[in-house]
C-alpha positions in Angstrom: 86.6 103.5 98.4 86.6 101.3 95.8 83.6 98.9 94.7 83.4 95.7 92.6 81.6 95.1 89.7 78.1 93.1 89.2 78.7 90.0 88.5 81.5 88.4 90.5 80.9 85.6 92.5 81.9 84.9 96.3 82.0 81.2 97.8 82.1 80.8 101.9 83.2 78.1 102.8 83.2 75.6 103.7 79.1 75.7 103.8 79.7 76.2 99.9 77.2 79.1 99.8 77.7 81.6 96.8 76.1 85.2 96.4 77.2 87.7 93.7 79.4 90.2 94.7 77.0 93.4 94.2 78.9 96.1 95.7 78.5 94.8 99.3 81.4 94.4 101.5 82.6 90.6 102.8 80.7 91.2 106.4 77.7 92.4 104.7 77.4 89.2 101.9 78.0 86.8 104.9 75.1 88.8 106.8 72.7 88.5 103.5 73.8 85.1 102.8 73.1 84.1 106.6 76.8 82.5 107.2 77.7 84.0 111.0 81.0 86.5 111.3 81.8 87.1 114.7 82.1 90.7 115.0 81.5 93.5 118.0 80.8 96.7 115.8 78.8 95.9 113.0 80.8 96.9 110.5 82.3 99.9 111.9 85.9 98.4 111.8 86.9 99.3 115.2 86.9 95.6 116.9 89.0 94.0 114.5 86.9 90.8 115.1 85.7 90.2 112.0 88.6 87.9 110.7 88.6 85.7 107.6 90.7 84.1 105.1 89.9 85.6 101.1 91.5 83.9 98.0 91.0 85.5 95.0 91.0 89.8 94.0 90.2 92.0 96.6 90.5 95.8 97.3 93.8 96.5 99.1 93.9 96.6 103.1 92.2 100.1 104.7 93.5 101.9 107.2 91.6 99.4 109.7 92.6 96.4 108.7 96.4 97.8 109.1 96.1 98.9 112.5 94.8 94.8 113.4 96.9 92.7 110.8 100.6 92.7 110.4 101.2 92.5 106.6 102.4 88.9 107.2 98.9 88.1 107.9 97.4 90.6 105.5 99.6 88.7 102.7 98.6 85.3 104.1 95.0 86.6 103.2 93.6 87.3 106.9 91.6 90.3 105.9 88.3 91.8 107.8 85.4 91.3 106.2 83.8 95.0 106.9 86.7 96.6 105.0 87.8 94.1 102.4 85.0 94.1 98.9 86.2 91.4 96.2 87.5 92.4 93.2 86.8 89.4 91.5 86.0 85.1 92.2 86.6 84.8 95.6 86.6 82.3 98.2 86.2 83.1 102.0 86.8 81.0 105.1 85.0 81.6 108.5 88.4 81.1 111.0 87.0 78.1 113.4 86.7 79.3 117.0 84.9 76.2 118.7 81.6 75.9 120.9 81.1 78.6 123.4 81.3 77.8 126.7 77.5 78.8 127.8 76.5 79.1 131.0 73.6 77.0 131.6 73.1 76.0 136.0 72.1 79.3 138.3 71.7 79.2 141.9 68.2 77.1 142.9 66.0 78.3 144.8 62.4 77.5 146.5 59.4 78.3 145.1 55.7 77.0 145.0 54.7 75.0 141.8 51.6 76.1 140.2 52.0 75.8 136.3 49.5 78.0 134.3 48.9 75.9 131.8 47.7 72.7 133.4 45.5 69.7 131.8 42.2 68.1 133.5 40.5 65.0 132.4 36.8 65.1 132.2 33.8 63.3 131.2 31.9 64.8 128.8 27.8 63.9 128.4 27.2 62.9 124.9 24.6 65.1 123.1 20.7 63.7 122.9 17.5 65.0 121.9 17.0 65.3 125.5 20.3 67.2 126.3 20.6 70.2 124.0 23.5 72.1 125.8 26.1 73.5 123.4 29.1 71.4 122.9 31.1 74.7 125.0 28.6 74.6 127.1 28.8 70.6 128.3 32.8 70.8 128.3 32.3 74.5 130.6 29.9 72.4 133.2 31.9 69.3 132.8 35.1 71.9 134.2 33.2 73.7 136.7 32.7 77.1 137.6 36.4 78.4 138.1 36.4 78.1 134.7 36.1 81.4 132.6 32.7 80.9 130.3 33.7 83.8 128.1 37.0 84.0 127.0 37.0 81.4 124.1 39.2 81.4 121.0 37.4 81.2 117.6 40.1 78.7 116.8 38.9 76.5 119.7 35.4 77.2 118.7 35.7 76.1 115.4 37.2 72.9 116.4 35.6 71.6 119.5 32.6 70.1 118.3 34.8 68.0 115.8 37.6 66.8 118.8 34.4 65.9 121.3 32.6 63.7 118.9 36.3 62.3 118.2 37.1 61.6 121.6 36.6 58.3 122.9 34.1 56.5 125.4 34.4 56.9 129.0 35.7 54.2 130.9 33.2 54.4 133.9 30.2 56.0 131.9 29.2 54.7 129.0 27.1 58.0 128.3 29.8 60.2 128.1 33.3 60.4 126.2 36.3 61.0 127.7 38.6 64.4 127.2 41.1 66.6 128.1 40.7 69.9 128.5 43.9 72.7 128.4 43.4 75.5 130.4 45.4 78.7 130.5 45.1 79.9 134.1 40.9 80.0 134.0 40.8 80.1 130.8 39.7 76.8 128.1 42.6 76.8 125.8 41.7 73.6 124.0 40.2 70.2 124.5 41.7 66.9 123.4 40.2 63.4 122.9 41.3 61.4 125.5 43.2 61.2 128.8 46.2 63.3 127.4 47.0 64.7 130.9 50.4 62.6 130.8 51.6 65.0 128.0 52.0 68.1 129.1 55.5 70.0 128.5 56.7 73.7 128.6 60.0 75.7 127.4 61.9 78.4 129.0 64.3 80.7 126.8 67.1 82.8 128.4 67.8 84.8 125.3 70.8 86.8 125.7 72.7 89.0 123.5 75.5 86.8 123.3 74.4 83.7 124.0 70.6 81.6 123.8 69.5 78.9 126.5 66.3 76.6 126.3 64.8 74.5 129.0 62.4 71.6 128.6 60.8 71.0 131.9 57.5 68.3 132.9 54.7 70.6 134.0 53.5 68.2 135.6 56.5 67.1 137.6 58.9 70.2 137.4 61.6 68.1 136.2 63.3 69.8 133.5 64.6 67.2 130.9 67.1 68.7 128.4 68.8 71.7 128.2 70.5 73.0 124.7 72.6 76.2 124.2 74.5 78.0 121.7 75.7 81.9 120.7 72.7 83.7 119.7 73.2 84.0 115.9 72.5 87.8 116.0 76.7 88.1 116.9 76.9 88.3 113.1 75.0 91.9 113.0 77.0 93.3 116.1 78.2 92.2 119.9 76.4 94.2 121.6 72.3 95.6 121.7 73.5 99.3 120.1 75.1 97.7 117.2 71.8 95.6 116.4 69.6 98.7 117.2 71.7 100.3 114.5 71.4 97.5 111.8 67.7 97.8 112.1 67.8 101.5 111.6 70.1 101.7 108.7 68.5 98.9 107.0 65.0 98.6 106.1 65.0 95.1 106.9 67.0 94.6 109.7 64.6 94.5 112.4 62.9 91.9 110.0 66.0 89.9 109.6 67.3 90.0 113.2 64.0 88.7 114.7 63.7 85.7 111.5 67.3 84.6 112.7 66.1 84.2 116.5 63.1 82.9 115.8 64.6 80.4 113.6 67.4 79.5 116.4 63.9 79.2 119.3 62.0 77.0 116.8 65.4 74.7 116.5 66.1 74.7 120.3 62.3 73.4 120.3 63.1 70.7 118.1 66.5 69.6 119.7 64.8 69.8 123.3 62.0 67.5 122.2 64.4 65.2 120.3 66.2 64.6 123.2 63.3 64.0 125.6 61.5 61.9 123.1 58.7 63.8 122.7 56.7 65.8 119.9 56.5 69.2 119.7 52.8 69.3 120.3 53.5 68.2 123.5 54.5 71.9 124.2 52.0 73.9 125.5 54.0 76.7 127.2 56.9 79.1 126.6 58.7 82.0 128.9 60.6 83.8 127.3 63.3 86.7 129.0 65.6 88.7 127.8 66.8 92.2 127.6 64.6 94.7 126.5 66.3 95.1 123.0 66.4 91.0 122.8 62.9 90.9 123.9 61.6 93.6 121.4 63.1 92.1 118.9 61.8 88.3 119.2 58.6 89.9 119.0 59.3 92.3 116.3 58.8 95.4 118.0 60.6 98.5 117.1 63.8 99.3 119.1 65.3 102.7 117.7 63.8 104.4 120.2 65.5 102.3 123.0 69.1 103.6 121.5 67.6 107.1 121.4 66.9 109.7 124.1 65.0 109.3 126.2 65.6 105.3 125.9 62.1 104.6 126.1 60.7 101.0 124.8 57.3 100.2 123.4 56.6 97.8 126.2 57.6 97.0 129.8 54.3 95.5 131.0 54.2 91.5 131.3 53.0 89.5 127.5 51.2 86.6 126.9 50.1 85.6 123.7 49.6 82.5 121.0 53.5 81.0 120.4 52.4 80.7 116.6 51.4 84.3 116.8 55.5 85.5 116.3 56.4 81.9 114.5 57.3 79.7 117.5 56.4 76.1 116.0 54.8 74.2 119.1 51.0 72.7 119.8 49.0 75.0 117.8 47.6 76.1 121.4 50.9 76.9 123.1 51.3 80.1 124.8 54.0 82.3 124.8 55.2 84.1 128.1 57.4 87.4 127.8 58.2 88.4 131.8 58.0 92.3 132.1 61.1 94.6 131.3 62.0 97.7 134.0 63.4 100.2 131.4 64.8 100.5 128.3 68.5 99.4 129.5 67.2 96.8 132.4 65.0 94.1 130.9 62.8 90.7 131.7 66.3 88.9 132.3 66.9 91.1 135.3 63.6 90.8 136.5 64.6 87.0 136.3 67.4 87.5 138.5 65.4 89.3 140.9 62.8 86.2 141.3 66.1 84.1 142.1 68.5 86.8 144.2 65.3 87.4 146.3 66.4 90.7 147.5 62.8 91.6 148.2 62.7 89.3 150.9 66.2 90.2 153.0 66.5 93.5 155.5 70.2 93.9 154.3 71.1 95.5 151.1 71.9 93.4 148.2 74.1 94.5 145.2 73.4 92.2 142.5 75.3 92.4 138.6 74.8 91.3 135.6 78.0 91.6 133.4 77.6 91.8 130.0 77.7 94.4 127.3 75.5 96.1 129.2 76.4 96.2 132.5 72.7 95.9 134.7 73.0 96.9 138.6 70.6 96.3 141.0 70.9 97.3 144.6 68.2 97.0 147.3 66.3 95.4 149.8 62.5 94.6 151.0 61.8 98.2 151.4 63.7 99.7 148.6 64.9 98.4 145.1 66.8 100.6 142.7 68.6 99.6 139.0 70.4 100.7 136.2 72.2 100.0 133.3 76.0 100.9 132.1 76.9 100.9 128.7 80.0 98.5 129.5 80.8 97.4 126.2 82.0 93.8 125.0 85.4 93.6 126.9 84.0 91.5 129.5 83.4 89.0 126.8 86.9 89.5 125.0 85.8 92.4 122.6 87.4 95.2 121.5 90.6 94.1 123.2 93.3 93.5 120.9 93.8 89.2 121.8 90.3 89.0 123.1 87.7 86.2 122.7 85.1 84.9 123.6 84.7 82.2 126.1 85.7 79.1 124.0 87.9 76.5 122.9 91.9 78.1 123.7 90.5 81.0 125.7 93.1 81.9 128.3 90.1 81.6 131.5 93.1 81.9 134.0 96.2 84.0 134.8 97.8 83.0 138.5 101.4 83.3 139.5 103.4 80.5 140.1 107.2 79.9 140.7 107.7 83.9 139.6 105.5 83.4 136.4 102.4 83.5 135.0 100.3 80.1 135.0 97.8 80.2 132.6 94.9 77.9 131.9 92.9 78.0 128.5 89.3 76.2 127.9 89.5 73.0 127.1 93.3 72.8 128.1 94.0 73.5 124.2 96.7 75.8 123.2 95.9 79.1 123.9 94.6 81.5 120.5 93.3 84.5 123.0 92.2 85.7 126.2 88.6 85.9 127.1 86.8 87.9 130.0 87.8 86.3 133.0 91.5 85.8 131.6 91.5 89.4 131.6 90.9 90.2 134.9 92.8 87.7 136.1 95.9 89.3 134.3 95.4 92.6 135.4 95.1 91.4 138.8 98.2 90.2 138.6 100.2 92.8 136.5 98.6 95.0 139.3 100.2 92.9 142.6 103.3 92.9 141.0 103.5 96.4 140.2 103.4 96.4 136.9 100.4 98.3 136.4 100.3 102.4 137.6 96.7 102.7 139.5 96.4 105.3 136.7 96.7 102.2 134.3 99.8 102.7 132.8 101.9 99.8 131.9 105.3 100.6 133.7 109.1 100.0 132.3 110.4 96.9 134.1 113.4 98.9 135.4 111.2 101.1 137.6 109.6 97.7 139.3 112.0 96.8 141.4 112.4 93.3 142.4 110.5 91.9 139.8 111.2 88.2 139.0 113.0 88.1 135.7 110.5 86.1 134.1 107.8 88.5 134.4 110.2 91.2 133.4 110.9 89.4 129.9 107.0 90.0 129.8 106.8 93.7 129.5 107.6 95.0 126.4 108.1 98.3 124.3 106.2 99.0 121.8 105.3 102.6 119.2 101.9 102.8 121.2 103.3 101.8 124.9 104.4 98.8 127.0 102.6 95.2 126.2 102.6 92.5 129.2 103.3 89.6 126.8 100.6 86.3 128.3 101.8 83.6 126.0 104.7 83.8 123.8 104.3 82.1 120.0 105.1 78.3 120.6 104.3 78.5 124.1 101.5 75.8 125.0 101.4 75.1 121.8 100.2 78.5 121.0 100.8 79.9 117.4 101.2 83.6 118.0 101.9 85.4 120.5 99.2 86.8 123.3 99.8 90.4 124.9 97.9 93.0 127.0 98.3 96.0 125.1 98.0 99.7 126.8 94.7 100.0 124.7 93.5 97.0 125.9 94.2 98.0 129.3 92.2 101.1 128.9 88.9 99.3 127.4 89.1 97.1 131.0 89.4 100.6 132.7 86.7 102.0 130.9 84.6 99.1 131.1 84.9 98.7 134.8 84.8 102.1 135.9 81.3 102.3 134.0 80.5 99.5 136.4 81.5 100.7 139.3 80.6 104.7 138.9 77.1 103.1 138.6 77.1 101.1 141.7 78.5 104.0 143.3 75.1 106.4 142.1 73.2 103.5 143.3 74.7 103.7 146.7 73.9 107.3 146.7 70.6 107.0 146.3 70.1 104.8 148.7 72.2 106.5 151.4 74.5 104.4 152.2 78.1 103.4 151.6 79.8 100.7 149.3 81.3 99.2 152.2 77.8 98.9 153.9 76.8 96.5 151.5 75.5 92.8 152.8 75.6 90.6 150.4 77.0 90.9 146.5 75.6 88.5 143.9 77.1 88.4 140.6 75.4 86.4 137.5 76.2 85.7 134.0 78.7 83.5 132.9 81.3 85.8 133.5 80.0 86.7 137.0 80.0 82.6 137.3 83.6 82.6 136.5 85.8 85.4 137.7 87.8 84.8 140.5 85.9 87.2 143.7 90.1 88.5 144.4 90.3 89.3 140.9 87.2 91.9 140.5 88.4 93.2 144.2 92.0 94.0 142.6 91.0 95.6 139.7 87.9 97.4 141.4 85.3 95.8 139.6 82.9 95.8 142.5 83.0 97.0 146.4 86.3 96.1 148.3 84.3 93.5 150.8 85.0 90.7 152.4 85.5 87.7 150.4 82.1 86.0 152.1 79.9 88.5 151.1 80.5 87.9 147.7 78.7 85.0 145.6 77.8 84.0 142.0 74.4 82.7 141.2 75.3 81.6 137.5 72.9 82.0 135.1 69.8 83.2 137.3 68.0 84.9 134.6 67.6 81.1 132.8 66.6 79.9 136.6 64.2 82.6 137.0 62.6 81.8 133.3 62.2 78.3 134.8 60.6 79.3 138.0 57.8 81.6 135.9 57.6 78.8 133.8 56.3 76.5 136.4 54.5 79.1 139.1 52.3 81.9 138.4 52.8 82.8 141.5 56.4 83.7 140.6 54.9 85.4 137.2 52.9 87.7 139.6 55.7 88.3 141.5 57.8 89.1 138.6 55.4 91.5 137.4 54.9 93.1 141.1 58.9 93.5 141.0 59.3 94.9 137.8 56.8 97.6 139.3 58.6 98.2 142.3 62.2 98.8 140.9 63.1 102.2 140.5 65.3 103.2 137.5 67.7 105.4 137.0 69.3 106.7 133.8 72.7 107.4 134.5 73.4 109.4 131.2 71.4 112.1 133.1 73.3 111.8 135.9 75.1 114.9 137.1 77.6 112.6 139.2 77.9 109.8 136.9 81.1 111.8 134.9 82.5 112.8 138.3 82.0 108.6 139.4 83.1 107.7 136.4 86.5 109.2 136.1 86.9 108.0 139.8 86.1 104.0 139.1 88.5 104.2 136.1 91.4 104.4 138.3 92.3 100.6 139.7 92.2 100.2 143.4 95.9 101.0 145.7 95.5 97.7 147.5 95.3 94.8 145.5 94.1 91.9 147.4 95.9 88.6 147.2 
């Protein structure tokens, strides 16, 4: 394939940034020059997501980029920046998508506040020729004995004698100054001159792979204060954990670069959170961090090709607790820095999260609980028995690799119902619809299945052998050289520019997608001995789990056919669960006693997972109304 020459310059805008052209693709200048590409692959140009608008020379349109663009938009200059390397000057525009639509509220639950990092106020006895303690030792005896006597930082030691003869006189005793002391569970983190007891803040991070959440929550109350969210900027290296994996592993600084970006996004959320609270961020003494075990490895900088490898196994699962400033997180100097275990390689601290809200340890019946997302996790249990695993779902839950997919923002097509013998659709925002996103999808399959559209096989049928179709929906159904297309939104229609269609492809990657789900659920059922149908209770979280309609995943067999009652979303429970560590260590315990208890299963050394798999792919006969 053709590369540039040294020397020529590329201009993103409209942030205005230049780089030279070096022989690097489009995607991989923006990646360098740390402007964000949405893109699921990483390069591999097979998502077709990674759309921008060149001006100036450019190599002429691969393979790829003609099986995504129509050469009306190929001569309009919609090109994809893995396959397109400038020739020349160029400029390149970033096509606008809006803000994400995050999912922040989970299902709340009850749990016993105990913070770990708490603040006391003490008095401490000044120092005399007649009092010759240490100045750890009168702070120790002015804490009492729960305190630990050993475990001191040198950073604390170097400064405490310097703080206590700061700190001021005490109010009732004119012998002794008044202080606060930090402590970390038992152990002296810090002292501070003063009654600082007032100021005493924490942060919990949901970091997922799509998407970041921070929390800013009163230790001392439990109220939490400001919330912030936003797409984790690591989209621009990949959609999904495999992709990233891969980055790191094909570039010697990738791992480095992937964890400077998150860190950098944390260390902003800690500013914004504060900004809007009107506090400082020394006022933060404590972080929790989940995540899943790639996310999680990475925000500390650990390797992860061995996670994408066989036998999938990480460098860590056990609970972490160490100095925020210790991986860059810009707090009190003190803060701590929570990471809640991980399970496996596949089912990380963000599941665990879950668990501390779903609280299927505590119920007889056997819970189900999902979390959709690239990776599909799948827990199912009960007091006596939990068991998980993982499915490599893909992105098409959040709108990748299908053809008019998006993610959840601004013009996403959320809902498909039908109405008056048509579709009814409803986008994000009520602006004119530009794609479909994850819940939009299964709402449209759901319906091309209930009117017959759809084979259970998957096949997109002719209209003439539907019979009594309304004629709306059969001006829907299309041919095309690669199959029928069920046409969404036609160009013009709501406003919308181009036209929106399923393609057969795109109904595959839902069958594929699903049926990975569902073969898994099915392995977990066989383990533990029972049925799908004998399933009590099924909790679904993540944003998409928040949004789908409950008929919609029965139609198209995303999870067990149950009654409607048994089925419930908690939202985002794995930012809930952060909270809850965040404020109890009693729930930090029990996170670390769960994590312990669930059994894992690696389905790609399954013997039934193929046979399941095959099954789940097909869509259900009935589909529920």
């Amino acid at each position: 394939m053709l590369r540039t020459e040294k020397g020529k310059i590329v201009t993103f805008l409209p942030s205005g940034r230049v780089v030279a052209a070096d022989g690097r693709n489009i995607l991989q200048l923006a990646q360098d020059t740390n402007v964000p590409i949405p893109n699921a692959c990483n390069g591999a140009g097979t998502c077709g997501k990674c759309l921008v608008v060149l001006k100036g020379p450019a190599t002429p349109p691969t393979d790829a980029e003609l099986r995504f663009l129509t050469r009306e938009q190929i001569d309009a200059g919609l090109r994809l920046a893995c396959q397109v390397w400038p020739a020349g000057d160029v400029a390149v525009s970033v096509p606008e998508s809006g803000p994400a639509r995050i999912l922040a509220e989970g299902a709340q639950v009850r749990f016993r506040r105990n913070p770990h990092i708490r603040k006391v106020h003490i008095s401490i006895p000044k120092p005399s020729l007649d009092d010759q303690a240490s100045d750890v030792a009168r702070v120790l005896d002015a804490l009492g004995p729960r305190v630990d006597r050993t475990a001191l930082e040198p950073k604390l030691l170097r400064t405490i004698s310097e703080v206590i003869r700061s700190a001021p006189q005490s109010a009732s005793d004119p012998s002794k100054s008044s202080a606060t002391a930090v402590l970390a569970g038992n152990r002296l983190a810090a002292v501070e001159p003063g009654d600082t007891t007032d100021s005493l803040y924490g942060i919990a991070f949901d970091v997922g792979t799509t998407t970041v959440v921070g929390y800013l929550v009163n230790l001392n109350t439990g109220e939490r204060l400001s919330v912030v969210s936003d797409l984790n900027p690591q989209v621009a290296y990949g959609a999904d954990v495999i992709a990233r994996i891969t980055h790191t592993m094909e570039d010697p600084r990738g791992l480095r670069r992937l964890q400077g970006v998150i860190i950098a996004k944390l260390n902003a959320f800690i500013g914004m959170l504060c900004e809007q609270a009107g506090i400082s961020r020394s006022a933060v003494y404590d972080v929790v961090i989940v995540g899943n075990t790639t996310m999680h490895h990475i925000v500390l900088g650990l390797e992860v090709r061995n996670i994408a490898l066989a036998p999938y196994i990480p460098v860590v699962t056990q609970p972490l607790s160490l100095r925020a400033a210790e991986i860059g997180l810009r707090a009190n100097p003190q803060a701590r820095v929570h990471l809640l275990p991980n399970v496996a390689g596949y089912v990380g601290a963000d599941i665990v999260a879950d668990l501390l809200v779903g609280r299927i340890d505590r119920r007889s019946g056997t819970t189900l609980m999902i979390d959709f997302g690239t990776n599909g996790e799948i827990v199912l249990g009960n007091r006596d028995r939990i068991l998980a695993c993982a499915t490599a779902a893909g992105p098409c839950f959040e709108g990748g690799n299908i053809s008019c997919g998006m993610r959840a923002t601004s013009g996403a097509i959320s809902s498909v119902s039908l109405r008056d013998g048509d579709l009814a659709l409803e986008t994000i925002d009520g602006a004119p619809p530009v794609g479909v996103c994850g819940t939009g999808l299964i709402d449209a399959v759901a319906q091309m299945l209930r009117l017959g559209i759809l084979e259970e096989t998957g096949r997109i049928l002719d209209p003439e052998d539907v019979p009594g179709l309304p004629p709306a929906i059969r001006r829907r159904v299309r041919s095309t050289e690669r199959g029928n297309k069920f046409v969404l939104c036609e160009a013009g229609q709501m406003g919308a520019e181009c036209e929106i269609a399923l393609t057969q492809r795109d109904i595959r990657e839902l069958q594929k997608a699903k049926g990975a789900v569902y073969a898994g659920i099915k392995i977990l059922c066989s383990h533990m001995g029972i049925a799908p149908e004998e399933i009590d209770r099924v909790l679904l979280a993540g944003a998409f789990g928040n949004y789908i309609r409950r008929e919609s995943a029965l139609a198209v067999g995303l999870i067990p056919q149950l009654p409607l009652e048994r089925i419930r979303s908690i939202g985002n429970a794995a930012g809930v669960g952060a909270q809850m560590a965040l404020l109890s260590t009693f729930e930090r315990q029990r996170a670390e006693r769960l994590a312990r208890k669930v059994e894992y299963i690696e389905l790609s050394s399954s013997k039934e997972f193929p046979t399941e798999y095959a099954e789940a792919m097909f869509f259900p006969t009935k589909a529920y109304a």
